[in-house]
C-alpha positions, 0 to 999 in steps of 0.5 A: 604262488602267483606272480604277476609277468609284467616285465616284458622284453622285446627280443628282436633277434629271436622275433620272440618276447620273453614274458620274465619269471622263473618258468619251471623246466622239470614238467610239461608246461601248462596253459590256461586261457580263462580257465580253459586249457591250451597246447602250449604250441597254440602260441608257440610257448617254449621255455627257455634259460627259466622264461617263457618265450612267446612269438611276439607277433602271435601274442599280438594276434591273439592276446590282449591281457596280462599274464601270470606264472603260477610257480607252484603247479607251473602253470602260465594263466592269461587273462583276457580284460574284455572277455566278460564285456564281450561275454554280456554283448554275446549274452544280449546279442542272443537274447535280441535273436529268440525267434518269437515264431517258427516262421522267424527261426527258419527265415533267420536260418536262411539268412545266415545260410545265405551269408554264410554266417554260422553264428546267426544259424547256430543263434536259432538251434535247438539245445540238441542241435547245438550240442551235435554242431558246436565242435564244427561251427569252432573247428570252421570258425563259424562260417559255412558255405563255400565260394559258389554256389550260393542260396539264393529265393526261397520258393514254393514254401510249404507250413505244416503245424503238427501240433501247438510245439512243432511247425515243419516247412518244407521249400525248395530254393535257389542256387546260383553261381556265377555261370550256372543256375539251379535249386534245391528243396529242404525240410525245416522242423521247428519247435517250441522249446527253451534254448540256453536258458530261453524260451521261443522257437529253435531248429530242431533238425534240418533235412537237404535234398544235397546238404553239400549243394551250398559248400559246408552246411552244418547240422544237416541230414539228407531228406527222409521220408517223413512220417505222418 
């Protein structure tokens, strides 16, 4: 049986809001969130005299949608209303990023490495790449880098076509702090293949002389040597 949490009532005291309905006790709380499954501590859920307590400043922080008690598996599932609008805007802000050449994916790569922006370095990933990089771009909260040094020109760019699919750049580039200037040098491989549903050109591995020489980098692998 589902029921609606409608009523809402604010506990000043407590600094909590208590969402009303007849929470079951006997079992573990459960929490999904648009189907995923969440700790009941992600919002410091606790349950108490039948009511699920929620602070009401992390609620704000993190929720705005409805809540309903499913009595029967005692499950507190929460919607979020602009999850499936933020979902096409997401949807279309990847299909406005395929990169139609190989050139294009690196330049956007360095872009987001520059600005230390994962989701733009993640928007021209190969499948595999994303795959291996997804859990960290989350756990980092999509951002990369560090306070200093940062990436600065990319210089003696080097193109390599090893065959119709695959474009290889090798580069080195500038590093720069706020009282110390250096470089370093990387070996961007590209492909031709369908990405998420997409085909265009994606970053299929990623190479650094220091892949830490910029704070976090993520999907990348110190040089090797290359093969011919």
């Amino acid at each position: 049986m589902m029921k609606a949490l409608s009523k809402i009532v604010a506990c000043a005291a407590l600094g909590a809001i208590v969402v009303a309905g007849s929470a079951y006790a006997g079992t573990k709380l459960k929490l999904t969130i648009n189907g995923q499954a969440y700790e009941p501590t992600y919002l410091e859920l606790e349950v108490k005299d039948g009511k699920a307590l929620v602070p009401i400043d992390r609620l704000a922080e993190v929720f705005k949608g409805k809540a309903v008690y499913d009595t029967a598996n005692n499950e507190l599932q929460l919607t979020l209303p602009d999850s499936a609008q933020q979902a096409v805007q997401i949807d279309n802000l990847k299909r406005g990023l395929v990169p139609a050449t190989a050139k294009e994916a690196l330049d956007t790569w360095v872009r987001g490495i520059q600005n230390r922006n994962g989701t733009l370095q993640f928007a021209v990933f190969s499948s595999g790449l994303r795959a291996k990089t997804k859990k960290e771009f989350e756990e980092n909260y999509w951002t990369t880098g560090g306070s200093s040094p940062h990436m600065t020109e990319i210089r003696k760019l080097k193109t390599r076509i090893v065959n119709k699919t695959t474009t290889r750049f090798s580069f080195d580039y500038g590093l720069a702090s706020s009282n110390w200037q250096g470089s370093g040098s990387a070996i961007v491989t590209v492909k031709k293949t369908v990405s998420d549903g997409r085909e265009g050109w994606f970053i299929a591995n990623i190479q650094m002389k220091d892949p830490g020489d910029t704070g976090l980098t993520i999907g990348v692998e110190p040089i090797k040597p290359q093969t011919p």
